[in-house]
N, C-alpha and C positions, 0 to 999 in steps of 0.2 A: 272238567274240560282242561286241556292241556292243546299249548300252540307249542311248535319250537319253527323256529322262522332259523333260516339258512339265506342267507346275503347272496348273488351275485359273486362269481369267483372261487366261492370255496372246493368247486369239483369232486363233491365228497369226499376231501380229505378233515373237514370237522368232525368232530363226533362228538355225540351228547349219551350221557346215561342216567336216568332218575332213580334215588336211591330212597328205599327206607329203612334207617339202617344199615343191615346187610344186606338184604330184600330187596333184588332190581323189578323197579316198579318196570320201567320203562327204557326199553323192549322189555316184553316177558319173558326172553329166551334167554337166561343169566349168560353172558359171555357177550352177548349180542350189543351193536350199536346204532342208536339213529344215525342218518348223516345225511346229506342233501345238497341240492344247490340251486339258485333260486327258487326258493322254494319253501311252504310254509308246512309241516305237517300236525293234524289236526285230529286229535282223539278224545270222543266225546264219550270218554269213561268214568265211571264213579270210581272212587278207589274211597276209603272209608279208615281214616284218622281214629283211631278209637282209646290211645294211649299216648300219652309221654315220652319221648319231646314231638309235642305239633310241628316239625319240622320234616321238609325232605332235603335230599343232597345230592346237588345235579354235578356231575361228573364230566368236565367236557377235556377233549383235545385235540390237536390238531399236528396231521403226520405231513402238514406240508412244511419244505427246507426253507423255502424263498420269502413265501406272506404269511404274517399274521393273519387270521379270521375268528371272530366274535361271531358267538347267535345270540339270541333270545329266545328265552323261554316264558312262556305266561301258561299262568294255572290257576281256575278259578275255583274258589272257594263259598261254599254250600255253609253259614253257619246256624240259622236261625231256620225255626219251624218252616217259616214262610218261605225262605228261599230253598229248602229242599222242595218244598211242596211243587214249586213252580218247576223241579226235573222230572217229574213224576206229579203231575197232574190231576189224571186218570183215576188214577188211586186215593183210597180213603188213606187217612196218616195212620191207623190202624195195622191198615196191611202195608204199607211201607215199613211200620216199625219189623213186621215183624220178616218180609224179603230183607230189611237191613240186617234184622238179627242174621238170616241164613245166606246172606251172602259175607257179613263181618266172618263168621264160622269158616268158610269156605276158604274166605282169603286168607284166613289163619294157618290153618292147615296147608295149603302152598307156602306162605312164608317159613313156618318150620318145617317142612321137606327141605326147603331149599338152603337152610338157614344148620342143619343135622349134614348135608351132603357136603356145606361148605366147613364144616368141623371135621368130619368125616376124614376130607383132604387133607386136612392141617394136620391130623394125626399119623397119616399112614406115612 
């Protein structure tokens, strides 16, 4: 789960981008930005940590001349059996492991597309 709350004021000129690594988690369109204004945006996606550094890197700025504007971002964090269990319910932890396996795979393979295209640039 991921919130990014946008204040009162900002008229979309804030912008936020979630990073891992190179790999823009958030928006998934690499180039793309959130932005908002009053307004909280609210994405109830798994995204799946499976190496070194457990960190992401949120990118923000703001293209307004006059005011400063601040978000917040919260992201919640799945670490133990039991609290994955409780986003996937339904499910035996069996066949979680193994949609985790084939969805960890899936997201791999997007992040090295995207990750080969932004080398790619840098070369030519």
């Amino acid at each position: 789960m991921i919130e990014v709350d946008f204040p009162p004021g900002c008229c979309g000129l804030l912008h936020v981008q979630i990073f891992d690594g190179l790999y823009q988690v958030l928006p998934a369109s690499p180039g793309e930005s959130l932005n908002g204004d009053s307004s909280t945006l609210y994405f109830d996606d798994l995204y799946f940590k499976t190496r070194a550094p457990f960190e992401l890197t949120i990118r923000t700025w703001n293209n307004d001349d006059l005011w400063e504007h601040t978000t917040q971002v919260r992201i919640g964090v799945a670490v133990t059996r039991a609290e994955m269990s409780r986003y996937i319910p339904a499910m035996a932890y069996e066949d979680f492991e193994k949609l985790l396996a084939e969805t960890i795979s899936a997201q791999e393979a997007v992040k090295e597309a995207q990750i080969q295209a932004i080398l790619k640039g840098l070369t030519e």
